[in-house]
C-alpha positions as CSV (number, residue, x, y, z in Angstrom):
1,X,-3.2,3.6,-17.3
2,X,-4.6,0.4,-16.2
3,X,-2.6,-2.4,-14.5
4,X,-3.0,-5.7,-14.9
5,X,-2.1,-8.6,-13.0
6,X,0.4,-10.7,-15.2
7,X,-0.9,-14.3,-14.1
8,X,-4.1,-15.4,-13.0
9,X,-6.1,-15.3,-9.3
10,X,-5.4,-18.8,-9.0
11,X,-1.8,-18.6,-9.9
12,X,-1.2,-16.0,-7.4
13,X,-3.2,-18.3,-4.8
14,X,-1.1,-21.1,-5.6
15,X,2.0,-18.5,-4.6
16,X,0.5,-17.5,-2.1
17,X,0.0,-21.4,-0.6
18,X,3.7,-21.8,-0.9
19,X,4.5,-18.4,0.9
20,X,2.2,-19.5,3.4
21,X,4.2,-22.9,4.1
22,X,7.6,-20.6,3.8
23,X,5.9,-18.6,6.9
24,X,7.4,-20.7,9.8
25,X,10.6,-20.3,11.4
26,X,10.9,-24.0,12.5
27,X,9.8,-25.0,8.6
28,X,12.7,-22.7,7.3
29,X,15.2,-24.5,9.5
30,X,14.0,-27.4,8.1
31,X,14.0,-26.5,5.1
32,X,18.1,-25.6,5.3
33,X,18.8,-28.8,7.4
34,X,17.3,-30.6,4.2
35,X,19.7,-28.8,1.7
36,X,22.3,-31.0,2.7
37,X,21.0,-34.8,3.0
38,X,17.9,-36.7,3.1
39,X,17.0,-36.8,7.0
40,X,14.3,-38.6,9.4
41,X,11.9,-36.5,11.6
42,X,13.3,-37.9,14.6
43,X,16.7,-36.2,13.6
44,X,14.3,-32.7,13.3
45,X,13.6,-32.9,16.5
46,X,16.5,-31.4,18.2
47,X,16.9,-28.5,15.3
48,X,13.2,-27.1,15.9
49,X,13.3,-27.9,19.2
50,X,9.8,-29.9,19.1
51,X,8.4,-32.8,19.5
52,X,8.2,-35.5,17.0
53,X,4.6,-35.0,16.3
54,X,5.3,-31.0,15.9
55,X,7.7,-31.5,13.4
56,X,5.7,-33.8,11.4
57,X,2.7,-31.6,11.1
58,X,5.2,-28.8,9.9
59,X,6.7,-31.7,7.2
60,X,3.1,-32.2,6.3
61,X,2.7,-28.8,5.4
62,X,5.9,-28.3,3.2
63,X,4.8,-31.7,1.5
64,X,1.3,-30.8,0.8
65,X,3.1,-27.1,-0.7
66,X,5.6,-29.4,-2.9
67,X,8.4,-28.5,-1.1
68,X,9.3,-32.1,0.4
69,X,8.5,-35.5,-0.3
70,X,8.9,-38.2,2.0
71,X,10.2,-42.1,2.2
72,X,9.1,-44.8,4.6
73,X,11.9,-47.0,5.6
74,X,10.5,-49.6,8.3
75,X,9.1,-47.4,11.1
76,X,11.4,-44.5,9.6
77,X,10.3,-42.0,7.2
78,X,13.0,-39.8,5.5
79,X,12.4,-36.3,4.0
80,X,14.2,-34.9,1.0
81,X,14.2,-31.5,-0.8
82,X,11.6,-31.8,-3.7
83,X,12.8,-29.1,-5.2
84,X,16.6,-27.4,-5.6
85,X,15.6,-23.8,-6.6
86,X,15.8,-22.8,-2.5
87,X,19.3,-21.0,-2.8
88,X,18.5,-18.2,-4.5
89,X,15.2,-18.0,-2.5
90,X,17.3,-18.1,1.0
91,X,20.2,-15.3,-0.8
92,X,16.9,-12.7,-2.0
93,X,16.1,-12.9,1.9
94,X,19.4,-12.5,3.2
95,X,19.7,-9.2,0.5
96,X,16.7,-8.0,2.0
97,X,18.1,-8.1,5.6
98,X,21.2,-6.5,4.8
99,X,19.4,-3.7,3.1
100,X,17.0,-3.2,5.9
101,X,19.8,-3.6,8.5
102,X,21.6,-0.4,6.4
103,X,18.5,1.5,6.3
104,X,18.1,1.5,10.0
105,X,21.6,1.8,10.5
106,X,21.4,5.2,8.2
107,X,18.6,6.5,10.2
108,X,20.3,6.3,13.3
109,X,23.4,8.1,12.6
């Protein structure tokens, strides 16, 4: 039996872009912070423990994957969740763990 893919290569590039900007501790914890409220990079700062210009290169890339857009306020710019579907995204990791965690658990008893 053949398999085929169920999307195109370029679909499954475009995915793979995303996963790619996903790929970053500090742009996870960003990610989170921005669940609640829209927030400036200076506020970042602290959370990722970076500096300013750190933290805007890692904004950069979650705005160029469509994961955040950005508004200039003065010399301020705020970032805000483009999207809202994160949740379940952040829960299928956390299930993940937990089943890993039991695994290795089970292996040491």
């Amino acid at each position: 039996m053949k398999i085929r893919p169920r999307h195109s290569r370029p679909r499954y590039d475009a995915r793979a872009r995303i996963a790619k900007a996903l790929a970053h501790p500090s742009r996870l914890m960003i990610l989170e912070a921005l669940e609640d409220r829209e927030v400036c990079v200076c506020d970042l700062t602290d959370l990722v423990g970076a500096d300013q210009s750190t933290v805007s290169k890692h904004l950069a890339v979650l705005k160029q994957a469509g994961l955040v857009e950005d508004r200039k306020d003065g010399v301020m710019v705020f970032y805000k969740l483009k999207v809202c579907c994160l949740q379940g995204f952040w829960d299928c990791i956390e299930t993940v763990l937990s089943q890993n965690l039991k695994a290795q658990q089970a292996v040491l008893r």
